[in-house]
C-alpha positions, 0 to 999 in steps of 0.5 A, a space after each residue: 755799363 756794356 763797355 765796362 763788362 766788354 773790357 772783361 775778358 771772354 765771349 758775350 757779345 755788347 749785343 747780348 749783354 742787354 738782352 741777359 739784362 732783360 732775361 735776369 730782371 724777370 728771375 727771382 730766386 735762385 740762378 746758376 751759371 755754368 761755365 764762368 771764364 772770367 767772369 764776363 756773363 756773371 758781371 752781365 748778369 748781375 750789373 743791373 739787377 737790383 741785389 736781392 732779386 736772386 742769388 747766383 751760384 757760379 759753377 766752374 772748375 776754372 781749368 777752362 773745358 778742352 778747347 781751352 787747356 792748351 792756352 791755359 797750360 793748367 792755369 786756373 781762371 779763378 783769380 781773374 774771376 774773383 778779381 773782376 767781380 770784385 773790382 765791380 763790387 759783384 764778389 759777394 753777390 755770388 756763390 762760387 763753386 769749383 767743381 764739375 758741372 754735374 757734381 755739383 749739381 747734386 748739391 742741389 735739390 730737384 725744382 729749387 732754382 729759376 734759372 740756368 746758364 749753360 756756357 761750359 764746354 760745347 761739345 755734343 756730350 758735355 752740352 747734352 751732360 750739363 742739361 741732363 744734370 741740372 733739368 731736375 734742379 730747375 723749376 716746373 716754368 723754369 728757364 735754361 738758356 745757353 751762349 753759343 748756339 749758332 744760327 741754322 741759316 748761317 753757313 758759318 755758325 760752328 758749335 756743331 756739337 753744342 747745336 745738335 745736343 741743345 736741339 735734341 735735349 731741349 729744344 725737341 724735348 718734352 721737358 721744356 717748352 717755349 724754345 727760342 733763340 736769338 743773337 746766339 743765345 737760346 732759352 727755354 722753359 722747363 715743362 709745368 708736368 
């Protein structure tokens, strides 16, 4: 199944798709992805998970964040989203929401959802902005995890914007607990108080 979603175009690595797999087949409930692309991580998160176990709400404004618009060239991304998730019988699985991040999660009430997936735009403010927004809508032992964050240790890592917002709203912040990161990825769980 790893090459089958790695056909898909955007940035999960082969070698995180097993650990989202493991990730997600701990979550009952509600999860929300932000920032989809195409659709690769919503197929990672999906693929072998039995259906039920969790519904998943796909935010995006499908315009790509800035460092894409240019490529884009105001193009949308929606089209080849649906397209890949329904040729992997994933589109009614989901709930897609195109709209802003932070708009959209006012639709959602405080403490309702078990997981949230941040991969939208990676500067400071955006990350810091995507956080800030969805923290209330996650349960107290609730996980929020991100793509993208580099290693401290690796001269090259990039994302400087995306690592400095997630340390300082996350992983030194008193509202969540249990920091990690691995591979790329981060997690944490939101504080029980």
């Amino acid at each position: 199944m790893t090459e089958k979603i790695s056909e898909i175009d955007g940035w999960l690595c082969n070698n995180q798709i097993p650990l989202m797999w493991l990730v997600c087949s701990q979550v009952e409930g509600a999860a929300v992805e932000v920032g989809c692309w195409k659709g690769r991580a919503t197929v990672a998160f999906l693929a072998n998970i039995p259906r039920g176990q969790f519904s998943l709400h796909c935010v995006d404004t499908f315009f790509g964040s800035e460092e894409h618009q240019d490529s884009l060239k105001g193009a949308s991304t929606r089209a080849d989203f649906e397209k890949n998730l329904k040729e992997k019988g994933l589109l009614e699985h989901v709930n897609i929401i195109q709209q802003e991040s932070a708009k959209a999660a006012k639709e959602f009430e405080d403490n309702s959802l078990d997981l949230v997936f941040i991969d939208a735009a990676h500067d400071y403010e955006n990350v810091k902005l995507d956080i800030l927004s969805w923290l209330p809508k996650l349960k107290p032992d609730g996980l929020m995890m991100g793509h993208d964050y580099p290693d401290p240790d690796d001269p090259n890592g990039g994302f400087e914007g995306l690592f400095a917002s997630v340390n300082d709203h996350v992983r030194d912040s008193e509202a969540f607990c249990d920091f990690g990161y691995v591979w790329g990825l981060w997690g944490a769980k939101k504080s029980a108080k």
